[in-house]
C-alpha positions as CSV (number, residue, x, y, z in Angstrom):
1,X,-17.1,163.8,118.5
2,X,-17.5,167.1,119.7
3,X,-20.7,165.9,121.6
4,X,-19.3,163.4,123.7
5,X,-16.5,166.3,125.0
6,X,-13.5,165.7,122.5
7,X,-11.7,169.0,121.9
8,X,-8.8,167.6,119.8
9,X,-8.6,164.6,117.0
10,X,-5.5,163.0,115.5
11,X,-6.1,162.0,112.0
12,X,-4.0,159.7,110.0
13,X,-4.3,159.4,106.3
14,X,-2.9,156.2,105.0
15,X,-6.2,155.0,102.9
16,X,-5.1,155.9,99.5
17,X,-1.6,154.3,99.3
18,X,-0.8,156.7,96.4
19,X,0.2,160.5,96.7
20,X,-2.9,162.1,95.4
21,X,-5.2,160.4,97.6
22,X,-2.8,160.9,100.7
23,X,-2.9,164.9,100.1
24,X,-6.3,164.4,99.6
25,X,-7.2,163.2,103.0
26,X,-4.7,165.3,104.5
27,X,-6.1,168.8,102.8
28,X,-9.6,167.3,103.8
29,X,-8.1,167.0,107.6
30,X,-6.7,170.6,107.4
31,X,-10.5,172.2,106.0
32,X,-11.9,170.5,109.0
33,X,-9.7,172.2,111.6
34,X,-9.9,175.2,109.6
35,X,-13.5,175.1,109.9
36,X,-14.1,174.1,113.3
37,X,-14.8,173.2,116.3
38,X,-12.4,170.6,117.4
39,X,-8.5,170.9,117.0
40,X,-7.0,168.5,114.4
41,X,-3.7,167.1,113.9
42,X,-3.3,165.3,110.9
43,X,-0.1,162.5,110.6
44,X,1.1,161.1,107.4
45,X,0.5,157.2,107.2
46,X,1.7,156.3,103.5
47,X,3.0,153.3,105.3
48,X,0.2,152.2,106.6
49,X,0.6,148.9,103.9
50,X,2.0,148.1,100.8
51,X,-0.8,148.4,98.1
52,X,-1.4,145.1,95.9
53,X,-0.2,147.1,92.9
54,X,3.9,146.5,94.6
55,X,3.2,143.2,96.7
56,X,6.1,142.2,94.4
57,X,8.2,145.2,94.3
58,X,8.1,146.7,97.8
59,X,11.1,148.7,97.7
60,X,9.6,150.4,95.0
61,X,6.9,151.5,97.4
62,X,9.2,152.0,99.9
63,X,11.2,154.8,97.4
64,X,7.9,156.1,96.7
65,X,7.0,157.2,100.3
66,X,10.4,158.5,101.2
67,X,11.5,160.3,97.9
68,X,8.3,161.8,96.6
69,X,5.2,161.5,99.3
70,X,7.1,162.9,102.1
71,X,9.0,165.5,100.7
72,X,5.6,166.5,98.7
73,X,3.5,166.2,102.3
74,X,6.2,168.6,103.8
75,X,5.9,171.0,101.1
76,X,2.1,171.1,101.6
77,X,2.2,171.8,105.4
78,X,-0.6,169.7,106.3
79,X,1.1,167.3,108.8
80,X,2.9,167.1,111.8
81,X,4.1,163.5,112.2
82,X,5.0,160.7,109.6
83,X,3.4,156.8,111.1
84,X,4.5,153.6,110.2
85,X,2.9,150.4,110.8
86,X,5.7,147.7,111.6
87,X,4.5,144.5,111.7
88,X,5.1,141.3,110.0
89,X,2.1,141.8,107.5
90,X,3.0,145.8,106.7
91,X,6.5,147.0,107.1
92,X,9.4,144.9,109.0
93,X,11.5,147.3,111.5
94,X,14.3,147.8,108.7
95,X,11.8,149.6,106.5
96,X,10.2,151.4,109.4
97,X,13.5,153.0,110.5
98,X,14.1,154.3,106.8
99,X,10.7,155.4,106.4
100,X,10.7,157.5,109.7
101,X,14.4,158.4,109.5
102,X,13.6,160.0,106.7
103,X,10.1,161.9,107.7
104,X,12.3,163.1,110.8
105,X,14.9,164.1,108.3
106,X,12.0,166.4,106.3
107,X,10.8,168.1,109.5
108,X,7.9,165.1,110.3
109,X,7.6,164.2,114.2
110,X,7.9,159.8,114.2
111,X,5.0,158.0,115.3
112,X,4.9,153.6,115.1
113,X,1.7,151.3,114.7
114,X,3.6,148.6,116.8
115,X,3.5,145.1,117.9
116,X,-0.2,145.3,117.6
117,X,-0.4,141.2,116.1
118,X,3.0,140.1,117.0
119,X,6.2,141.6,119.3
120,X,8.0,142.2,116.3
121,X,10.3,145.1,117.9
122,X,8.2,148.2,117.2
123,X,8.2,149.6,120.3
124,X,12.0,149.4,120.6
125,X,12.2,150.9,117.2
126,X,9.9,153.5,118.6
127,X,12.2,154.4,121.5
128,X,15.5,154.5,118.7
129,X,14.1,156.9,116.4
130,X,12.5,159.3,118.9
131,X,9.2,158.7,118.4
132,X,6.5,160.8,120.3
133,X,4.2,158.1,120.6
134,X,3.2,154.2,119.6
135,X,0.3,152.8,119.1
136,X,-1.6,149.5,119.6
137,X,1.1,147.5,121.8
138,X,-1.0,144.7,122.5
139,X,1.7,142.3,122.0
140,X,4.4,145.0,124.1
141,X,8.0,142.8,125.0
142,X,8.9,143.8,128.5
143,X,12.3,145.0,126.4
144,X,9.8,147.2,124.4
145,X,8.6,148.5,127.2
146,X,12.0,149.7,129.0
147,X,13.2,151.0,126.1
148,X,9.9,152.8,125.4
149,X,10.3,154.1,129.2
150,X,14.0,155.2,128.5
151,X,13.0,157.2,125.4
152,X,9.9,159.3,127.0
153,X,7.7,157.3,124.4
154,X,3.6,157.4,124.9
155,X,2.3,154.4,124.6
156,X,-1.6,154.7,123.1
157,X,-4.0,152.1,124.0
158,X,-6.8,151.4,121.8
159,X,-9.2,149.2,123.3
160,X,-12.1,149.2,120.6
161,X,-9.7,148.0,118.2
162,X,-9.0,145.0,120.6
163,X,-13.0,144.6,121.1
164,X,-13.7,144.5,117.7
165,X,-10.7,142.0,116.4
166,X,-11.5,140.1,119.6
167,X,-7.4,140.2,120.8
168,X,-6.5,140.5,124.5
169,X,-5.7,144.0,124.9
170,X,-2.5,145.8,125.6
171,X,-0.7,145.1,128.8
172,X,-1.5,148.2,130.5
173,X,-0.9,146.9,134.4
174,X,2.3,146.1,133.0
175,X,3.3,149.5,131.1
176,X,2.2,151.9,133.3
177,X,4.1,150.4,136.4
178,X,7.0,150.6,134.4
179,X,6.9,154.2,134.5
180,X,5.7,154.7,130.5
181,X,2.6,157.1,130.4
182,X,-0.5,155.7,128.8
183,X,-3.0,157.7,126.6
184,X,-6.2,155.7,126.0
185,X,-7.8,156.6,122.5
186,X,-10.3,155.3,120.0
187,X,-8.9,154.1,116.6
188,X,-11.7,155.2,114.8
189,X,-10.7,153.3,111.4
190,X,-13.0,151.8,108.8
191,X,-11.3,148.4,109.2
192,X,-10.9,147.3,112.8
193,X,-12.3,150.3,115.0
194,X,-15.6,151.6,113.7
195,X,-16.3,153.7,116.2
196,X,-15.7,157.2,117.5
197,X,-17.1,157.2,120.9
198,X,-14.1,158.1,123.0
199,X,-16.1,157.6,126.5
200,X,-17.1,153.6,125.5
201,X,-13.3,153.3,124.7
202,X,-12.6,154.6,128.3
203,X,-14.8,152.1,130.1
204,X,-13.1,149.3,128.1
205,X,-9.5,150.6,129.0
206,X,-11.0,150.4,133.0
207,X,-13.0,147.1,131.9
208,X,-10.5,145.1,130.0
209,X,-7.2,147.2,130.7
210,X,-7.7,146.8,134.4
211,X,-6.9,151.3,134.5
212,X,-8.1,153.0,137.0
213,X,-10.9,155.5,136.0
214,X,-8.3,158.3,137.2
215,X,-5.3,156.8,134.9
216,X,-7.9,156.7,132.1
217,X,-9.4,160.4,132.5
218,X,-5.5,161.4,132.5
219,X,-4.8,159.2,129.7
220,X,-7.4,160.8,127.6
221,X,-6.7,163.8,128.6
222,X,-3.1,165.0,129.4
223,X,-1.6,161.6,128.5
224,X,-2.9,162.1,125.2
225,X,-2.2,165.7,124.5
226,X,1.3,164.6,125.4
227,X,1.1,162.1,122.4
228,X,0.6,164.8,120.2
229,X,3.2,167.1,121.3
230,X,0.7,169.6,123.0
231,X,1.0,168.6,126.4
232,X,2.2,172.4,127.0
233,X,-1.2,173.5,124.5
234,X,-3.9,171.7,125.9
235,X,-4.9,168.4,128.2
236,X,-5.4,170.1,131.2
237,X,-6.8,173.1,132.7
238,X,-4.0,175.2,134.0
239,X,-2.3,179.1,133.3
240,X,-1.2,179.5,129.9
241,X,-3.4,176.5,128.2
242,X,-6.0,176.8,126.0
243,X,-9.3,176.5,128.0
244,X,-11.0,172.8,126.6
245,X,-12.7,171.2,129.2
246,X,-16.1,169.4,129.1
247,X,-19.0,169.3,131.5
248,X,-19.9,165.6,132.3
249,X,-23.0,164.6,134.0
250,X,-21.9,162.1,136.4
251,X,-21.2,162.1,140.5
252,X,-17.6,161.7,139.7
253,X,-15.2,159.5,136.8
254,X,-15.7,156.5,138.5
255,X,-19.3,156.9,138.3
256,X,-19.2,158.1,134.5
257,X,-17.0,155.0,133.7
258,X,-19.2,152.3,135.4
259,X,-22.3,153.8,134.0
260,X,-22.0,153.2,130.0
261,X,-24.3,155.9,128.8
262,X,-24.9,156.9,125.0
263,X,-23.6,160.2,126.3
264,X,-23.5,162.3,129.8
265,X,-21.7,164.8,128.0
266,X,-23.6,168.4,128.3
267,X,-21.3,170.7,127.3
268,X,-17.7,171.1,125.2
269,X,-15.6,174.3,125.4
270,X,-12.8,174.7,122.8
271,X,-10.1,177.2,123.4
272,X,-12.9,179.0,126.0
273,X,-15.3,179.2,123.5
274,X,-18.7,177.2,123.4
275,X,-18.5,174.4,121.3
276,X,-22.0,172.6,121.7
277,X,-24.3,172.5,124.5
278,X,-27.1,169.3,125.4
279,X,-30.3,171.2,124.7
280,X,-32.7,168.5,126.7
């Protein structure tokens, strides 16, 4: 990642469905920031599904991530942000409120996996409870988008994730001329996103997202740090941030986004210190 110029990673646990595993990623998240180079901000995803174990006692899951994984993620300091995926096949928009309710509650910023396979009110639920960003959106109500608008929710488009399960992608035309700002990430996930290259997802938001190269640069960028609450901390360069920038060989963005290259990347600064430099 820190080769193709990203400075700062979100990672979500939600992969072990139990509380041992989901400290587990989350300590593993914190050792990587602690070891450098790139920033990262670890969010508590316990909702992510309801493991086969409860399929017939949800509520007892549901208990499970509100009464003793949150409270014990809190107490271990190794996340910023409790995430929820609402959708018809996870958790409805009932259970999502509780669930983020009560990571707000505990200290935890709110962040929603919403209306990603159906409009099933995630993004309004998103706008309720505060949150500081959604993601997916693909299937975005035009009242999910005022409200996310009213709220001063991100909205984060994930094109691989639309490549790879083969679903039109978000409506980004209609979202960002409604005034909601747009952050354009990867979704690297085992299940529907393998793939970490942040550029490739940048040409697909300009390729199937119909963005400009500009709103994608700041939507990877600014738009992005915004989603994480560090819009004041890094995003762009400018007096008082930290100094991450990257050195892209390319004539301009729109060149770098037309041209899909493995990499024209050269060099990555964290925090104005060299993080790696192209050696050919």
């Amino acid at each position: 990642m820190t080769r193709l110029g990203i400075t700062t990673v979100e990672a979500k646990s939600g992969y072990g469905l139990d509380l041992e595993t989901e400290l587990r990623l989350l300590r593993a998240y914190r050792a990587l920031e602690l070891i450098g180079p790139a920033r990262v901000i670890a969010t508590f995803l316990g909702a992510h599904t309801v493991p086969a174990e409860y399929r017939t006692s949800r509520a007892a899951y549901i208990d499970l991530v509100i009464n003793e994984m949150i409270p014990a993620v809190v107490a271990d300091g190794t996340a910023r942000f409790c995430d929820v995926f609402v959708e018809e096949s996870a958790f409805s928009v009932e259970e999502g409120r509780r669930i983020l309710q009560a990571g707000r509650a505990a200290g935890l910023g709110a962040k929603l996996h919403a209306d990603q396979l159906s409009a099933c009110g995630g993004a309004e639920l998103a706008a309720e409870v505060g949150a500081v960003s959604a993601d997916h959106l693909e299937r975005i109500s035009n009242a999910g988008i005022a409200a996310m608008k009213g709220a001063g929710v991100v909205a984060v488009s994930l094109p691989l994730a639309s490549l790879y399960l083969g679903h039109a992608p978000l409506p980004a035309r209609r979202i960002l001329e409604a005034g909601v700002p747009l952050a354009v990430a990867t979704d690297f996930n085992p299940g529907s996103a393998p793939s970490y290259h942040l550029p490739f997802a940048m040409m697909l938001a300009c390729t199937l997202q119909r963005m400009t190269p500009a709103e994608v640069l700041k939507g990877a960028t600014l738009v992005a740090a915004r989603a994480l609450g560090l819009a004041t901390q890094v995003g762009s360069l400018e007096p008082g941030k930290a100094a991450d920038f990257a050195v892209i060989e390319a004539e301009s963005v729109n060149h770098w986004m037309y041209h899909c290259r493995a990499n024209a990347c050269r060099r990555t600064v964290v925090g104005g210190r060299d993080a790696w430099t192209a050696t050919t």
